[in-house]
C-alpha positions as CSV (number, residue, x, y, z in Angstrom):
1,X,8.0,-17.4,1.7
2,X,7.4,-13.7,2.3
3,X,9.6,-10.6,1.1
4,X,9.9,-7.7,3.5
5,X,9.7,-4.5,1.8
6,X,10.9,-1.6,4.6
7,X,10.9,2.0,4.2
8,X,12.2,4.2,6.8
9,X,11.9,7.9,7.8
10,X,9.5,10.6,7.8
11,X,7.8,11.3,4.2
12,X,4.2,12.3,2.7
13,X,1.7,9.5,1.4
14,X,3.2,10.4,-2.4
15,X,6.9,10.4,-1.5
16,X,5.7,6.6,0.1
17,X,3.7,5.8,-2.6
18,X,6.7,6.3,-5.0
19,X,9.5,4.2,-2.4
20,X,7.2,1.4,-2.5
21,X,6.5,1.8,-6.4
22,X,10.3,1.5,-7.0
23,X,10.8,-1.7,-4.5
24,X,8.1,-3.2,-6.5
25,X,9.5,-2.4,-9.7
26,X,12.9,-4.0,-8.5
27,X,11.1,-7.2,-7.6
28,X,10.0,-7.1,-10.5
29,X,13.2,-6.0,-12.5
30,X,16.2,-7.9,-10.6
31,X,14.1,-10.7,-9.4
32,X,11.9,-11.9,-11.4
33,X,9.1,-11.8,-9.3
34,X,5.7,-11.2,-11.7
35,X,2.7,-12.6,-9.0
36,X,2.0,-12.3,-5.5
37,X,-1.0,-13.6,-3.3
38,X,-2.4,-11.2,-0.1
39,X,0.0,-8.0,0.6
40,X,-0.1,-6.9,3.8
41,X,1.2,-2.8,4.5
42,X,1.1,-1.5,7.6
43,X,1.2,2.9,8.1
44,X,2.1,4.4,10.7
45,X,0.4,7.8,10.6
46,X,2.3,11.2,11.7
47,X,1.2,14.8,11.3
48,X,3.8,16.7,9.5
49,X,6.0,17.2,12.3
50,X,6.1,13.3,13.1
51,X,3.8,13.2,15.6
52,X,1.6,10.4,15.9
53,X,-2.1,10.6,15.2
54,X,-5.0,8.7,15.0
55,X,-7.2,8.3,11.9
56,X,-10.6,8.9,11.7
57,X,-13.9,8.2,9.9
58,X,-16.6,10.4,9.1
59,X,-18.4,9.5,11.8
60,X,-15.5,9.9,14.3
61,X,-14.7,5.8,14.5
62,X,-11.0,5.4,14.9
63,X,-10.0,3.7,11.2
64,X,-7.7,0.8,11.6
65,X,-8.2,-1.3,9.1
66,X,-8.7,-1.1,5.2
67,X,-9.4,-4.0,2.6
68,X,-9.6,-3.6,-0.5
69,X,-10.4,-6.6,-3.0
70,X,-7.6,-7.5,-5.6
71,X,-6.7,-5.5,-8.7
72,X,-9.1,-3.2,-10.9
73,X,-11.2,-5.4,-13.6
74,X,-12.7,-3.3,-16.7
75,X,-15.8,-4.0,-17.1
76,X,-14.8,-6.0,-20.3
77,X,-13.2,-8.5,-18.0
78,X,-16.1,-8.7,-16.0
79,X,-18.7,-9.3,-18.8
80,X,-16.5,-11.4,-20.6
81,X,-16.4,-9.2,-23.7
């Protein structure tokens, strides 16, 4: 089962990054919910007068995808120590 986690409106990457930091931290808080596997977010991108735009690399590729691998490991965790 999958929880849908919406925010809505016009905002800045920070003023996003703190919505979804505080509907985590209510999973987390009011349900109980401590693990997850795979998270999926989708942006839309907007220029500051909500205007859609398209992202770009360095090298002028259109970006529409980024992975990332799983949390952060210290290097302790990695070497065992």
């Amino acid at each position: 089962m999958s929880i849908l986690i919406r925010i809505q409106g016009d905002m800045t990457l920070a003023e996003m990054r703190q919505a979804l930091f505080e509907a985590v931290c209510e999973l987390e808080d009011e349900f109980a919910v401590h693990h997850t596997h795979n998270v999926t977010l989708f942006i839309n991108p907007t220029n500051e007068v909500g205007e859609t735009v398209v992202v770009r690399n360095r090298l002028g590729a259109v970006v529409t995808r980024v992975t990332k691998r799983g949390r952060y490991r210290c290097a302790a965790d990695e070497y065992n120590i």
